[in-house]
Backbone bond lengths (Angstrom), bond angles and torsions (degrees), N, CA, C in turn:
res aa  C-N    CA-C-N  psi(-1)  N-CA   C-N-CA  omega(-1)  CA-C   N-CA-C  phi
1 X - - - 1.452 - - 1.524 108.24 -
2 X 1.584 115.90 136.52 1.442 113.65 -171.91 1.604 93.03 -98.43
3 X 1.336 120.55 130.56 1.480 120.08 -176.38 1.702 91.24 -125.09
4 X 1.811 105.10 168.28 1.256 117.41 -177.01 1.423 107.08 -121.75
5 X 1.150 147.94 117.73 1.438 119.43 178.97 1.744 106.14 -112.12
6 X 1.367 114.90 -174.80 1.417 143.31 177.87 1.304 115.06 -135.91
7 X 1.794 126.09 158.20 0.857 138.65 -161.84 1.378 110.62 -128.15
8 X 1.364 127.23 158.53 1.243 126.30 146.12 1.613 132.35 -92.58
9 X 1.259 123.36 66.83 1.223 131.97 -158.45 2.104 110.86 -54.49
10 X 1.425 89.12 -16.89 1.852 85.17 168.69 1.188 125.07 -95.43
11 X 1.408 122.97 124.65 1.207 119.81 173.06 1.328 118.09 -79.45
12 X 1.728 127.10 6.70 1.690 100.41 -171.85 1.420 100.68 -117.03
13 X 1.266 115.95 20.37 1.783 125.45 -169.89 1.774 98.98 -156.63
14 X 1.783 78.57 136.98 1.841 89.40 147.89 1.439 135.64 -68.48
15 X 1.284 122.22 109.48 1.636 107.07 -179.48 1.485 112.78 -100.11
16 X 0.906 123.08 161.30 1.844 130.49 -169.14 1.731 96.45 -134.76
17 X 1.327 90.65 133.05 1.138 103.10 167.36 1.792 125.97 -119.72
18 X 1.692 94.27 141.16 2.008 97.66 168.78 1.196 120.16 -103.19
19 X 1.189 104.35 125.87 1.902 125.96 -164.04 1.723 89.32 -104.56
20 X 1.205 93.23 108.99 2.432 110.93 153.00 1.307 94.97 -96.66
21 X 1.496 101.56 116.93 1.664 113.05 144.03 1.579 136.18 -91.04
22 X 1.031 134.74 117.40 1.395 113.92 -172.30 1.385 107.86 -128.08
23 X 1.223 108.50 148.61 1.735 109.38 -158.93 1.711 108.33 -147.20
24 X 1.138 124.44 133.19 1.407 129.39 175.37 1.608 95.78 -35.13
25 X 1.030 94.25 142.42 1.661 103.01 176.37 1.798 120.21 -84.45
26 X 1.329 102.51 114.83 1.764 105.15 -155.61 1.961 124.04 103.96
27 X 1.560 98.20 -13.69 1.270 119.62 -170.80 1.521 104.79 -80.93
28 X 1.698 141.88 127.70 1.028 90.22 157.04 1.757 138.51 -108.96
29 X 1.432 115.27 -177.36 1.453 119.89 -156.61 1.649 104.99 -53.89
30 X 1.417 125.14 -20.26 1.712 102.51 -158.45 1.705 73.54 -139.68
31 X 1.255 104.66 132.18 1.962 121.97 169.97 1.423 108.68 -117.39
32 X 1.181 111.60 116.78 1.303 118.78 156.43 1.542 118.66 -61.61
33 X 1.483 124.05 113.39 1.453 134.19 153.16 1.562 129.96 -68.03
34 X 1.314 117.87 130.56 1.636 110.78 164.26 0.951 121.51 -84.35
35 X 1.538 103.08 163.03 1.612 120.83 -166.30 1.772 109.71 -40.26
36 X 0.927 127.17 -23.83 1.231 129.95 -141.59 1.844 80.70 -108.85
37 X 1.139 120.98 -63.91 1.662 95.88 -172.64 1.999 115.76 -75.44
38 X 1.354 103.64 -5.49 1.542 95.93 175.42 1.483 101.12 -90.59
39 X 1.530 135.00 7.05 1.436 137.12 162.70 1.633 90.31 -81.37
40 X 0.931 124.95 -44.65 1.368 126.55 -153.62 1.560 109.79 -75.60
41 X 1.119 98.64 -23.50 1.863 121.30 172.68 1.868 116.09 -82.08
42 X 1.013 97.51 -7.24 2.119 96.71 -147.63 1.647 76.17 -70.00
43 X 0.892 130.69 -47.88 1.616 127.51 -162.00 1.889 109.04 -45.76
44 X 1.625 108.48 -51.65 1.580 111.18 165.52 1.438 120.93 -70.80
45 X 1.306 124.37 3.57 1.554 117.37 170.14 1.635 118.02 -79.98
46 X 1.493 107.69 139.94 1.826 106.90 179.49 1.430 95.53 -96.02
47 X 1.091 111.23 130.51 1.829 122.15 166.74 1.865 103.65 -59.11
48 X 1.412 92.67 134.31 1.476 88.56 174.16 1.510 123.66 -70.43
49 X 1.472 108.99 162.08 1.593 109.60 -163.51 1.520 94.25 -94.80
50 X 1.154 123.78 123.65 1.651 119.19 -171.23 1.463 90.51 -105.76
51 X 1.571 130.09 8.31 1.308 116.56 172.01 1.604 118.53 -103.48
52 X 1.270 118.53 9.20 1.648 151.16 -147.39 2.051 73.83 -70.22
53 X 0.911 124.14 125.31 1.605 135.11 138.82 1.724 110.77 -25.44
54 X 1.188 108.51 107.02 1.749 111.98 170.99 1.448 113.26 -79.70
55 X 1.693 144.43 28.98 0.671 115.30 -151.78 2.208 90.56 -106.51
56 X 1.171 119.94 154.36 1.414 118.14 168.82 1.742 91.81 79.31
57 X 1.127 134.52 16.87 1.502 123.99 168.55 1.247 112.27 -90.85
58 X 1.415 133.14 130.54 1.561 136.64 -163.59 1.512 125.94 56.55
59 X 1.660 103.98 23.00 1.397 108.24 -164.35 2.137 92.12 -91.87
C-alpha cells in the first residue's frame, strides 16, 4: 500500500489533523500494489527521521 503521511512539526502543542479522501466513484479507497511497482516507487520515498523529538506521542 502506497501511503502519504504528516507530521507534527510543534513540539509545545497537540495538533489534529483533517484527512479528505476522494476516490473514483465505485473504486475502492485503499489498493494494494505489487512488488514490482512499489520497487518502481522506492526512489520517491523519505527515510524516516529517527531523530524527530518524541515528545506528545501516545499522549
Amino acid at each position: 500500500v502506497i501511503h502519504y503521511s504528516d507530521g507534527n512539526n510543534r513540539d509545545d502543542m497537540r495538533c489534529r489533523f483533517t484527512v479528505t479522501m476522494l476516490c473514483v466513484p465505485g473504486k475502492p479507497m485503499v489498493a494494494l500494489v505489487d512488488d514490482e511497482e512499489l520497487a518502481a516507487r522506492k526512489h520517491l520515498r523519505v527515510p524516516a527521521d529517527t531523530t524527530a523529538p518524541k515528545t506528545l506521542v501516545g499522549e
